[in-house]
PDB file of N, H, CA, C and O in Angstrom:
ATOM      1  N   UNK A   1     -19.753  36.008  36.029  1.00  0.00           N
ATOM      2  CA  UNK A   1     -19.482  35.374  37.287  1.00  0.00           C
ATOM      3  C   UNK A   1     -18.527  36.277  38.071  1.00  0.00           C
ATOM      4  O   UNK A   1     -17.784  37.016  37.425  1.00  0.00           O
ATOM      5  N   UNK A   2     -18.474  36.283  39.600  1.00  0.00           N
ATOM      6  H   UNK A   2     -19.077  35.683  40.125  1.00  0.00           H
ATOM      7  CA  UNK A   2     -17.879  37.461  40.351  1.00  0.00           C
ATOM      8  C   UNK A   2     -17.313  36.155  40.817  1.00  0.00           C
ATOM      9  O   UNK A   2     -17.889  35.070  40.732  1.00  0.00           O
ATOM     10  N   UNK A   3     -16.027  36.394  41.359  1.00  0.00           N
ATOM     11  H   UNK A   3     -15.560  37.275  41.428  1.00  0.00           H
ATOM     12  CA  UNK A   3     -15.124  36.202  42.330  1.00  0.00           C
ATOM     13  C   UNK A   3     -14.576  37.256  43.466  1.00  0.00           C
ATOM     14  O   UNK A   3     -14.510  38.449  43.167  1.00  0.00           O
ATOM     15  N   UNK A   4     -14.212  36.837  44.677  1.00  0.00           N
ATOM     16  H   UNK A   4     -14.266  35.868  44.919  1.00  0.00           H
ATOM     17  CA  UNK A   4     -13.685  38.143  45.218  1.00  0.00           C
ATOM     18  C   UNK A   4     -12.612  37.239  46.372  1.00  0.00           C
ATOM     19  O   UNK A   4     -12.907  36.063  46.582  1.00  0.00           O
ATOM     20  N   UNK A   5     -11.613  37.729  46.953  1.00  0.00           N
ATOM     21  H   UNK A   5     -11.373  38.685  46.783  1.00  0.00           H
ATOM     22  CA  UNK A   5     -10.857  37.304  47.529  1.00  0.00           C
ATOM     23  C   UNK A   5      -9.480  38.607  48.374  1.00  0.00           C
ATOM     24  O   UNK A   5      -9.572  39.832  48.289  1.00  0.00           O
ATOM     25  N   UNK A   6      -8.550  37.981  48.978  1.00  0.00           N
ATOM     26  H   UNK A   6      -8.474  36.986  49.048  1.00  0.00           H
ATOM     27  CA  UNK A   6      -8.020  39.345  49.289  1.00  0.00           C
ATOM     28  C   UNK A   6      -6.067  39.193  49.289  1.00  0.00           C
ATOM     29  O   UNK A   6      -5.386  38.175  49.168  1.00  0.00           O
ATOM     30  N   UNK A   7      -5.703  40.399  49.445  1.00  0.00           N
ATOM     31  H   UNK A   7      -6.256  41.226  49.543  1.00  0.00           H
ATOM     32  CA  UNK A   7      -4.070  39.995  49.069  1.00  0.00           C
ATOM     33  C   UNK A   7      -3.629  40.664  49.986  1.00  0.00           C
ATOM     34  O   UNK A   7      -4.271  41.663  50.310  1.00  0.00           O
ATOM     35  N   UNK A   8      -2.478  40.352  50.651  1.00  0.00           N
ATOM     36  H   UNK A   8      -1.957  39.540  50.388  1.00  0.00           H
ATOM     37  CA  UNK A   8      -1.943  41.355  51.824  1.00  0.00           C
ATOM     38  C   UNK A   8      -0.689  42.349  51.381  1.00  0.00           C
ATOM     39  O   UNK A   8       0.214  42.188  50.560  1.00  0.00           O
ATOM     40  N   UNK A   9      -0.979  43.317  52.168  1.00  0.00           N
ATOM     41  H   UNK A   9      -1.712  43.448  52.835  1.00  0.00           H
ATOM     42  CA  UNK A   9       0.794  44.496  51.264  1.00  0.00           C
ATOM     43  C   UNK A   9       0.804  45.273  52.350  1.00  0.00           C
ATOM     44  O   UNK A   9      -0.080  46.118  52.496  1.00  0.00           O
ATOM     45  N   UNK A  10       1.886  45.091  53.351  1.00  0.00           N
ATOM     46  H   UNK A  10       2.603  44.404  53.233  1.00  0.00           H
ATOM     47  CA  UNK A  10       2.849  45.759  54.110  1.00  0.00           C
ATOM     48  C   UNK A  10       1.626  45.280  55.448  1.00  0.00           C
ATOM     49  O   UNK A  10       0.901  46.095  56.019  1.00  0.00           O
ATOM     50  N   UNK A  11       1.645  44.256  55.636  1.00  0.00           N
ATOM     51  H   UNK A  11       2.234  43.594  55.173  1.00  0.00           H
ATOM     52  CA  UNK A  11       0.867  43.041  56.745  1.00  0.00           C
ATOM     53  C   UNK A  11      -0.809  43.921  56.738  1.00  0.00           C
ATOM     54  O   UNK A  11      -1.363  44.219  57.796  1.00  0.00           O
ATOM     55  N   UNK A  12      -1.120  44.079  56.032  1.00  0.00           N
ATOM     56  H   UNK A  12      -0.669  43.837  55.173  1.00  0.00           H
ATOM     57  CA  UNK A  12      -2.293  44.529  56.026  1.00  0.00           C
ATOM     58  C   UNK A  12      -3.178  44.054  54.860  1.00  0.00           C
ATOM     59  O   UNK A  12      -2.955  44.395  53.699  1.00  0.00           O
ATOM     60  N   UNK A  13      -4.422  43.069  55.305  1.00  0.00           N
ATOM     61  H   UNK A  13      -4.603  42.792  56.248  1.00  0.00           H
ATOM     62  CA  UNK A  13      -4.939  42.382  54.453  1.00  0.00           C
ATOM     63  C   UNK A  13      -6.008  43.657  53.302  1.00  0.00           C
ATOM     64  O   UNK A  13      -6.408  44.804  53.501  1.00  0.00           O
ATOM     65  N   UNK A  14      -6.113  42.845  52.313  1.00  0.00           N
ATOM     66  H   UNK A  14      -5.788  41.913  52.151  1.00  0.00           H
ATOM     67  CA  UNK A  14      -7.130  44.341  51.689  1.00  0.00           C
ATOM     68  C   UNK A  14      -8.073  43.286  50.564  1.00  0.00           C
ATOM     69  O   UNK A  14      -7.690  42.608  49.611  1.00  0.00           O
ATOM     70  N   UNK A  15      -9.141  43.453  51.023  1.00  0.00           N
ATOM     71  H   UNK A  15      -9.452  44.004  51.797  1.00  0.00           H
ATOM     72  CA  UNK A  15     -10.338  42.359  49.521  1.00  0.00           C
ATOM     73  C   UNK A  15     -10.243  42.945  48.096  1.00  0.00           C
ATOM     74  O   UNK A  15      -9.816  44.034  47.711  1.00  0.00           O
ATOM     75  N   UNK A  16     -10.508  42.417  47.759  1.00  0.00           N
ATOM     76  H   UNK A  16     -10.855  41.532  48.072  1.00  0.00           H
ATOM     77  CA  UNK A  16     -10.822  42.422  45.980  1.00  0.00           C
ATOM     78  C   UNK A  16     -11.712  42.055  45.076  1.00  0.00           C
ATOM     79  O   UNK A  16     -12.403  41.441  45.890  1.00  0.00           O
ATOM     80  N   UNK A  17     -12.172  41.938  44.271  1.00  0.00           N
ATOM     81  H   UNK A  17     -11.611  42.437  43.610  1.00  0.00           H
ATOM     82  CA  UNK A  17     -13.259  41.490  43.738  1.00  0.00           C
ATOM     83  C   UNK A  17     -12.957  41.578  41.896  1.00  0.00           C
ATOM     84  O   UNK A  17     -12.176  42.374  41.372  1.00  0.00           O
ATOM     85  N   UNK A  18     -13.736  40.625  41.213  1.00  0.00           N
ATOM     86  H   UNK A  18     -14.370  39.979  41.638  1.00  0.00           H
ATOM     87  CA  UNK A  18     -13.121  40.573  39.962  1.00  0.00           C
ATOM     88  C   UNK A  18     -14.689  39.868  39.189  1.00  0.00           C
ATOM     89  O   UNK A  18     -15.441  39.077  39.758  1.00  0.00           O
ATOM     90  N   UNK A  19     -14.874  40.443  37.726  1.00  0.00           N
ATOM     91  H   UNK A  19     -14.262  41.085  37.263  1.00  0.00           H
ATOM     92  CA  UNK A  19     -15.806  39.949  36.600  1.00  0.00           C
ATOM     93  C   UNK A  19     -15.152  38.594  35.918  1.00  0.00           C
ATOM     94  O   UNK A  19     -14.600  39.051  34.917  1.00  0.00           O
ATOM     95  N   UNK A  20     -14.961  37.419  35.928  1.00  0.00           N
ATOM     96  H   UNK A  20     -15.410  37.047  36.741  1.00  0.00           H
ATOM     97  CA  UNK A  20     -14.924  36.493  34.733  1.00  0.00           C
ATOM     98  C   UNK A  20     -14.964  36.712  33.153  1.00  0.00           C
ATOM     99  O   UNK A  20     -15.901  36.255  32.498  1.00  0.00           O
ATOM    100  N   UNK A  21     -14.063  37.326  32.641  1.00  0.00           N
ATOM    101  H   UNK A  21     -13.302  37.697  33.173  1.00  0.00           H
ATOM    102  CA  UNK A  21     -14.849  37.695  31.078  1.00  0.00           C
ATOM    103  C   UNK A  21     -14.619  36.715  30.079  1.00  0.00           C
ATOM    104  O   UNK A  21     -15.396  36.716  29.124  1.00  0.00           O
ATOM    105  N   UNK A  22     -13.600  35.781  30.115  1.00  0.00           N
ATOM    106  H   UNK A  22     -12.969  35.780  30.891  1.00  0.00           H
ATOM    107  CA  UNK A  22     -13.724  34.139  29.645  1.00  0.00           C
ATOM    108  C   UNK A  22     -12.590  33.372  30.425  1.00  0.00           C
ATOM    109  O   UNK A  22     -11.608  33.782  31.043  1.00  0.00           O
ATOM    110  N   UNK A  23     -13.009  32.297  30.210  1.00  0.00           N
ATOM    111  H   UNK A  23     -13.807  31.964  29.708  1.00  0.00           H
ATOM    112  CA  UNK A  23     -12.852  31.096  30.956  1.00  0.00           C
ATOM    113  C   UNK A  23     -12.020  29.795  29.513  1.00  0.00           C
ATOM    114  O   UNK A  23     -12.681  28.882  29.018  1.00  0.00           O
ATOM    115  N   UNK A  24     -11.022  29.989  29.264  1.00  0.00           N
ATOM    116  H   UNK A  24     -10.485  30.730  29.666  1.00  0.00           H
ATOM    117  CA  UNK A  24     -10.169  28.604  28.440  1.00  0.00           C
ATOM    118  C   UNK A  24      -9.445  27.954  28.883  1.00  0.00           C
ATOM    119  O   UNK A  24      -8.342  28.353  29.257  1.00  0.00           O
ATOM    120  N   UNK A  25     -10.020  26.234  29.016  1.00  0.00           N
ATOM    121  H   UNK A  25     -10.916  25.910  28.713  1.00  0.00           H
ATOM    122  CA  UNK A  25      -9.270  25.386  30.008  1.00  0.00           C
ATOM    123  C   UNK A  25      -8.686  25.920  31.184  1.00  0.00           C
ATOM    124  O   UNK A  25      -9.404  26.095  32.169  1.00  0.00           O
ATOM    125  N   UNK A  26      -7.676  26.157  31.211  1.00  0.00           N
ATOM    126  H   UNK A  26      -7.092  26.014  30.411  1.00  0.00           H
ATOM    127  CA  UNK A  26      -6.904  26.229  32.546  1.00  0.00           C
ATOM    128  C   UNK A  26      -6.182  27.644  32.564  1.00  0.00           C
ATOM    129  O   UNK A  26      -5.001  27.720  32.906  1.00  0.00           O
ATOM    130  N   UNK A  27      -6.856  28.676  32.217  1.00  0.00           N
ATOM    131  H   UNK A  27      -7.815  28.614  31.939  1.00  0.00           H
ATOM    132  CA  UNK A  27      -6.853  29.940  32.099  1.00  0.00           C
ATOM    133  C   UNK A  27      -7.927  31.044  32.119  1.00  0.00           C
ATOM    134  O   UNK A  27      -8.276  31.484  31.023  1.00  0.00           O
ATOM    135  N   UNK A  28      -8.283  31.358  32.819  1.00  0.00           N
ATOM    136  H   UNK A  28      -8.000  31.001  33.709  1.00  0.00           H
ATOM    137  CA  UNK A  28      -8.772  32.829  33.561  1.00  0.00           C
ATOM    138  C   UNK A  28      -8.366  33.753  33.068  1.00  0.00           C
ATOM    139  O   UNK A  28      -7.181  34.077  33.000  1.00  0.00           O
ATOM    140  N   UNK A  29      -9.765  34.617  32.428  1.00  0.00           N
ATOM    141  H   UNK A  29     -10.728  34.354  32.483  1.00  0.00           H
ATOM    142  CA  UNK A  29      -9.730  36.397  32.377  1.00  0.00           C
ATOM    143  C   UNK A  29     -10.793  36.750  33.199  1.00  0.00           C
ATOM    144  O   UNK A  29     -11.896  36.208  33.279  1.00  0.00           O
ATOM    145  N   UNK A  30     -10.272  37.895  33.918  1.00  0.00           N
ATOM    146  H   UNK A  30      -9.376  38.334  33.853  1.00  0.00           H
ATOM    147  CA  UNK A  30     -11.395  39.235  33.993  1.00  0.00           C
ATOM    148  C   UNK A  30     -11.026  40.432  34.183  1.00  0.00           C
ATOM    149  O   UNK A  30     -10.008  40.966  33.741  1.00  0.00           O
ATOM    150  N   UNK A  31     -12.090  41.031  35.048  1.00  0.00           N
ATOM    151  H   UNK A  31     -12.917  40.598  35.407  1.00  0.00           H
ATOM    152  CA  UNK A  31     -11.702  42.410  35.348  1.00  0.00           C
ATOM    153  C   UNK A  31     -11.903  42.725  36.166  1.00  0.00           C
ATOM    154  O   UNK A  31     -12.715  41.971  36.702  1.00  0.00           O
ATOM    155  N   UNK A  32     -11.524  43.899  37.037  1.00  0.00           N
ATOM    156  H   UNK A  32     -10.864  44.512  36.602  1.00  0.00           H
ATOM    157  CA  UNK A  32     -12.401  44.674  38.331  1.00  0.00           C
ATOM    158  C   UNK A  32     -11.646  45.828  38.637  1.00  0.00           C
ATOM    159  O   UNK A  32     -11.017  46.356  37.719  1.00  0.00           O
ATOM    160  N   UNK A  33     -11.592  46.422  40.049  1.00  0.00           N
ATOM    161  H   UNK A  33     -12.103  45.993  40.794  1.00  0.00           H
ATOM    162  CA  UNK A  33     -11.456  47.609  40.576  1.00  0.00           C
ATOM    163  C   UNK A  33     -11.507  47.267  42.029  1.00  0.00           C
ATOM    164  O   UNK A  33     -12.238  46.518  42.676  1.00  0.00           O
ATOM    165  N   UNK A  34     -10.569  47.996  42.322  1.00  0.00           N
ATOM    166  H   UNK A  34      -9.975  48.604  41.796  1.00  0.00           H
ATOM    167  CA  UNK A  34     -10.192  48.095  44.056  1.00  0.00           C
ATOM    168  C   UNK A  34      -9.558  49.262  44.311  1.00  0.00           C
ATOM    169  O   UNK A  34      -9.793  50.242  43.605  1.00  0.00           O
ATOM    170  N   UNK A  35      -8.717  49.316  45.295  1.00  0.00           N
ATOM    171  H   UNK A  35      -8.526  48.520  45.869  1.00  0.00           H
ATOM    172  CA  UNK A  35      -8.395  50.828  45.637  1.00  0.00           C
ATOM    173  C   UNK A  35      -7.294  51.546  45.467  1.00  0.00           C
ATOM    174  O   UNK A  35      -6.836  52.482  46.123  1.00  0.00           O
ATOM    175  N   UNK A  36      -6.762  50.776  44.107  1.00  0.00           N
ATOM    176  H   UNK A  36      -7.134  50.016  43.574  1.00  0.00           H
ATOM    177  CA  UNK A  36      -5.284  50.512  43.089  1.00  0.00           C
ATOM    178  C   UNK A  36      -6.197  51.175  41.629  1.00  0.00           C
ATOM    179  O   UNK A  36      -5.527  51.441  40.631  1.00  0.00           O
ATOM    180  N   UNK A  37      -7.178  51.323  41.611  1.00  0.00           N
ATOM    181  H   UNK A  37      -7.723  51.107  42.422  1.00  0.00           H
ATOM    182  CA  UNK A  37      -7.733  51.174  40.385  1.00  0.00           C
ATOM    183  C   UNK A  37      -8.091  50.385  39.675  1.00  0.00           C
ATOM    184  O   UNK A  37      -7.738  49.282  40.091  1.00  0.00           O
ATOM    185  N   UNK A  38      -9.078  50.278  38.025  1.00  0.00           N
ATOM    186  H   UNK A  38      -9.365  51.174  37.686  1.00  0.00           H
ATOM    187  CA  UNK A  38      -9.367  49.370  37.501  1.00  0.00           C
ATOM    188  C   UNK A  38      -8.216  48.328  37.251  1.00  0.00           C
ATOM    189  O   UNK A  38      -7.036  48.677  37.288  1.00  0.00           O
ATOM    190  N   UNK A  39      -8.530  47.291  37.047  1.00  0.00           N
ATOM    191  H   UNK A  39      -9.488  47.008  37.017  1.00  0.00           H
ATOM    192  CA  UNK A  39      -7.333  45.788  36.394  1.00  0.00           C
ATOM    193  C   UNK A  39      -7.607  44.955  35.745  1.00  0.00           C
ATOM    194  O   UNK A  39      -8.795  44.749  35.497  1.00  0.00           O
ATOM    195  N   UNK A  40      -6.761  44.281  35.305  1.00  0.00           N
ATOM    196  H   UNK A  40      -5.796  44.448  35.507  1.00  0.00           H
ATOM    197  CA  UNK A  40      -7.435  43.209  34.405  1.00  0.00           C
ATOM    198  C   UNK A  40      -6.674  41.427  35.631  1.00  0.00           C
ATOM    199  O   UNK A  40      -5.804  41.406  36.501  1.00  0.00           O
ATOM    200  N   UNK A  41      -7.308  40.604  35.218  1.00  0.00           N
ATOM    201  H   UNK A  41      -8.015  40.621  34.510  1.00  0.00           H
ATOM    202  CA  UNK A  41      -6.601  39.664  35.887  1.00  0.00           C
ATOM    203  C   UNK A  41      -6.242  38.307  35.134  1.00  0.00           C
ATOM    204  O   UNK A  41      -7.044  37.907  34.290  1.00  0.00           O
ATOM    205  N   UNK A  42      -5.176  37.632  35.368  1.00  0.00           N
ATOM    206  H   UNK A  42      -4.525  37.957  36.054  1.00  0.00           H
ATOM    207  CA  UNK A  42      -4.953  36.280  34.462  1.00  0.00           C
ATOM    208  C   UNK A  42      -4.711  35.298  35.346  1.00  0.00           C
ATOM    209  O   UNK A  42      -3.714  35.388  36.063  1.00  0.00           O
ATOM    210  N   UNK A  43      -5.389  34.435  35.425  1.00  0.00           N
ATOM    211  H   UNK A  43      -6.199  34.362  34.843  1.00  0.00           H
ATOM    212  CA  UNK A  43      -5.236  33.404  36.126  1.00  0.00           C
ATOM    213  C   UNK A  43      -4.758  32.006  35.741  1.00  0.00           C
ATOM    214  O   UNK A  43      -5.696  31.367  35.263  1.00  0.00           O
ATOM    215  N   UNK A  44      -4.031  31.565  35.770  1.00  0.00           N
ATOM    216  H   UNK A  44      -3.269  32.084  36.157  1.00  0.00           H
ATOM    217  CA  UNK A  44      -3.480  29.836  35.367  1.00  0.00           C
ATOM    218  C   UNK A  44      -3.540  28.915  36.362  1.00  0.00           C
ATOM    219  O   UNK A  44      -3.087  29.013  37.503  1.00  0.00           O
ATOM    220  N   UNK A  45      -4.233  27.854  35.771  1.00  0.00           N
ATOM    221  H   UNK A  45      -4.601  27.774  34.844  1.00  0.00           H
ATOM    222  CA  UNK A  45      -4.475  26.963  36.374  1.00  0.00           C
ATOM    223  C   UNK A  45      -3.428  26.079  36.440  1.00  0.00           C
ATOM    224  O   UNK A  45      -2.705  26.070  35.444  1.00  0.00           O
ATOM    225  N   UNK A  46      -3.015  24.996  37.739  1.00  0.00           N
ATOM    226  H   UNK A  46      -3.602  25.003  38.548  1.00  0.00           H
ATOM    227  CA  UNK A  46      -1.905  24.500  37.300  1.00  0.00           C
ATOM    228  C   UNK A  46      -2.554  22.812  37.098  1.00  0.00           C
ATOM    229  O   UNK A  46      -3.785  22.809  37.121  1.00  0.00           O
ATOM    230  N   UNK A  47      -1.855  21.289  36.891  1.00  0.00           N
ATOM    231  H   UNK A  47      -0.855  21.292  36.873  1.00  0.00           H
ATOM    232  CA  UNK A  47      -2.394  20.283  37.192  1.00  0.00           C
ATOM    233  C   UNK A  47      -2.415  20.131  38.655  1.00  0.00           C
ATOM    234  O   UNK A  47      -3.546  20.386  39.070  1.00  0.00           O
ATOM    235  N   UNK A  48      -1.769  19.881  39.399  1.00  0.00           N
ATOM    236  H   UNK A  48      -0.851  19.674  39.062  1.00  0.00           H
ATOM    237  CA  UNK A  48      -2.026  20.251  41.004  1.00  0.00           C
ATOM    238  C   UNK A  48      -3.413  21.049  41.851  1.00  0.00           C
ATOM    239  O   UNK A  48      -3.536  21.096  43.075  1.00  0.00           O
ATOM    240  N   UNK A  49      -4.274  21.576  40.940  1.00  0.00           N
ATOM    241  H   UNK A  49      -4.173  21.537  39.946  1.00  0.00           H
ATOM    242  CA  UNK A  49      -5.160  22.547  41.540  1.00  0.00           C
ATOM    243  C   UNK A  49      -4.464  23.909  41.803  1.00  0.00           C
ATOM    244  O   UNK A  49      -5.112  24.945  41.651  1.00  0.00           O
ATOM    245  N   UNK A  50      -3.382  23.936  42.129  1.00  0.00           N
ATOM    246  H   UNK A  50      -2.856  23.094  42.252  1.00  0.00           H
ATOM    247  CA  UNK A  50      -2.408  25.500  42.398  1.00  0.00           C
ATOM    248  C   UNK A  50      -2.571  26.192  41.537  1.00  0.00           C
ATOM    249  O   UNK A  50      -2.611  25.598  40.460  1.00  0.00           O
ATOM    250  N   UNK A  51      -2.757  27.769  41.461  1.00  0.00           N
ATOM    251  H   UNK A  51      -2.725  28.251  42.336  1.00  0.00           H
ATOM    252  CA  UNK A  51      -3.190  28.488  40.062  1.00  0.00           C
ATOM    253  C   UNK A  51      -1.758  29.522  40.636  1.00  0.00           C
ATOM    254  O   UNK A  51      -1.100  29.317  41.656  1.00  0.00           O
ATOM    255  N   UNK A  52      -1.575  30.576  39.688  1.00  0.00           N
ATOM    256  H   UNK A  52      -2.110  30.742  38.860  1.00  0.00           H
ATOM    257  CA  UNK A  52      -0.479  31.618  39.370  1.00  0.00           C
ATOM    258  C   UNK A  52      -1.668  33.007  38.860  1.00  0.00           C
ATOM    259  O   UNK A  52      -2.547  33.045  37.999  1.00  0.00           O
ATOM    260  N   UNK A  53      -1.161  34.036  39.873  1.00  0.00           N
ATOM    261  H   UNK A  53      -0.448  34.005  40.572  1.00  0.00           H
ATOM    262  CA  UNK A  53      -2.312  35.032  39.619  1.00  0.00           C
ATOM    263  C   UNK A  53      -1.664  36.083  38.911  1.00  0.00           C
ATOM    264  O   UNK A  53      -0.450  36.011  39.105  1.00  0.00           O
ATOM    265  N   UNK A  54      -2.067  37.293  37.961  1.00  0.00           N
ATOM    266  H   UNK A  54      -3.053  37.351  37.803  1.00  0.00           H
ATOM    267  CA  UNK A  54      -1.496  38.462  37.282  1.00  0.00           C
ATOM    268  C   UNK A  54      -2.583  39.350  37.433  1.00  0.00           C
ATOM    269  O   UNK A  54      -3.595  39.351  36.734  1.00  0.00           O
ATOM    270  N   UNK A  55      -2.261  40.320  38.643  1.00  0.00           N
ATOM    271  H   UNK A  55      -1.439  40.320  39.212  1.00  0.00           H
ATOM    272  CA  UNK A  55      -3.279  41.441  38.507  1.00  0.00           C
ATOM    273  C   UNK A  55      -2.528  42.813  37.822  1.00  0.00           C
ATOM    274  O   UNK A  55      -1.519  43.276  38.352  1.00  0.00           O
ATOM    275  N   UNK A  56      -2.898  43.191  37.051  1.00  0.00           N
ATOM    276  H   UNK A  56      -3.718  42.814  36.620  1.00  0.00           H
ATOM    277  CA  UNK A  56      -2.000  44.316  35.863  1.00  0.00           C
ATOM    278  C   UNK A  56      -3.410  45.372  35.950  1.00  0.00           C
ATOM    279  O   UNK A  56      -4.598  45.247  35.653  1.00  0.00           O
ATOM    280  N   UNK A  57      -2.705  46.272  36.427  1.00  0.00           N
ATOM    281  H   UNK A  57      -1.739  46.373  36.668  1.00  0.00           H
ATOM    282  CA  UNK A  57      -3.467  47.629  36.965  1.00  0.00           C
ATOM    283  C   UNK A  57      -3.682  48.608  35.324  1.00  0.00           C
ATOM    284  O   UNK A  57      -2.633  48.608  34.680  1.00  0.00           O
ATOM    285  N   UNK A  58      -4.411  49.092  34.897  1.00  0.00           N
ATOM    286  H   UNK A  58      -5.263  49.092  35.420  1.00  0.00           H
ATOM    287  CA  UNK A  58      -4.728  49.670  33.406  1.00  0.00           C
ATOM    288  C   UNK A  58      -3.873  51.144  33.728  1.00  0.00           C
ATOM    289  O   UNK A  58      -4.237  52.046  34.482  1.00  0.00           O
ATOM    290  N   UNK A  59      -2.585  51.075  32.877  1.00  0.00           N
ATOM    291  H   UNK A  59      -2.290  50.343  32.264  1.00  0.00           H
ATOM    292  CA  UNK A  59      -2.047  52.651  32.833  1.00  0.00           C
ATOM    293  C   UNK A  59      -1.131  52.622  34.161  1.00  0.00           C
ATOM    294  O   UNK A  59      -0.836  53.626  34.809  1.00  0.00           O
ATOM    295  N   UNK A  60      -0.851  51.698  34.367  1.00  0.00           N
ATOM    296  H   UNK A  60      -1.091  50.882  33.840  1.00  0.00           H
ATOM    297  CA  UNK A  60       0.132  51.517  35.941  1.00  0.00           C
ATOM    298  C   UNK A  60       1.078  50.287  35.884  1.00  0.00           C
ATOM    299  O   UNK A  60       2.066  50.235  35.151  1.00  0.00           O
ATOM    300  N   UNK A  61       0.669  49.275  36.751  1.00  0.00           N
ATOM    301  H   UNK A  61      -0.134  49.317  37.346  1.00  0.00           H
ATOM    302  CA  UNK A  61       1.452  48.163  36.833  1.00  0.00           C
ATOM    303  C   UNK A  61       1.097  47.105  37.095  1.00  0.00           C
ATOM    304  O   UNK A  61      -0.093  47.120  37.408  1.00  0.00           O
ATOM    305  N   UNK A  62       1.744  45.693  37.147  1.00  0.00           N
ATOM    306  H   UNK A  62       2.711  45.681  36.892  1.00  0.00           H
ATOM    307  CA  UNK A  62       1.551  44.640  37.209  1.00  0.00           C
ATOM    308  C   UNK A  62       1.559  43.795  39.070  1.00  0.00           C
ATOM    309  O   UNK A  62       2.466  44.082  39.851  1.00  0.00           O
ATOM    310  N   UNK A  63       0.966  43.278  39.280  1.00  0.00           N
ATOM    311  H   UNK A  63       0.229  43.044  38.646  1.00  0.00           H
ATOM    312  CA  UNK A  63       1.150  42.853  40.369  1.00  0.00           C
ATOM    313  C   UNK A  63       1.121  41.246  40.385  1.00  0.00           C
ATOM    314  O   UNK A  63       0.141  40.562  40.089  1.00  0.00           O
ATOM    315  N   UNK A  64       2.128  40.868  40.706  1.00  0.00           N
ATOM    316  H   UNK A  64       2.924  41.423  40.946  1.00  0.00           H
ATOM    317  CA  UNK A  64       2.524  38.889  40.486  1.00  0.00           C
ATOM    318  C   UNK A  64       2.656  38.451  41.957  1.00  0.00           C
ATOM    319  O   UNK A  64       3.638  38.812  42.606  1.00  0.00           O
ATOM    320  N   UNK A  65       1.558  37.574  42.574  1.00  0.00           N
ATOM    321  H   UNK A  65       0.760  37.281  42.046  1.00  0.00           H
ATOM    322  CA  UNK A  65       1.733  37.437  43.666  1.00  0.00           C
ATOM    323  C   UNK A  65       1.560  35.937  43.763  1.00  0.00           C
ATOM    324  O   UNK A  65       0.975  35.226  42.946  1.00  0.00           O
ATOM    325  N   UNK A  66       2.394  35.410  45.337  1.00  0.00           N
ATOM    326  H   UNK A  66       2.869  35.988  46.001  1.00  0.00           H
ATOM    327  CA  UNK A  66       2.916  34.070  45.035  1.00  0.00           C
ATOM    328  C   UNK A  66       1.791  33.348  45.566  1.00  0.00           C
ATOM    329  O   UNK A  66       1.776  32.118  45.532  1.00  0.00           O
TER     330      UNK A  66
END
């Protein structure tokens, strides 16, 4: 399953796109590539519907956005 969506950095919006590689309860994996390089992503679900995103770049860094 693809998802894609977008994040803004220094007022400039930029898309993204991501693979599903499993799905447990209220937690999200996948993967993808943008123009940061490959990543992996973690997603948490909260009870509210509100989720908490972790895009962690392979061989670089983490990106925690609110």
């Amino acid at each position: 399953m693809n998802y894609s969506g977008y994040y803004t950095y220094n007022n400039k919006k930029e898309t993204f796109g991501f693979d599903v590689k499993k799905y447990d309860q209220n937690l999200i994996h996948g993967e993808g590539k943008d123009e940061g390089g490959p990543f992996s992503v973690e997603i948490k679900i909260k009870k509210s519907l509100f989720c908490t995103m972790k895009k962690i770049y392979h061989g670089a860094h983490t990106v925690n956005p609110l």
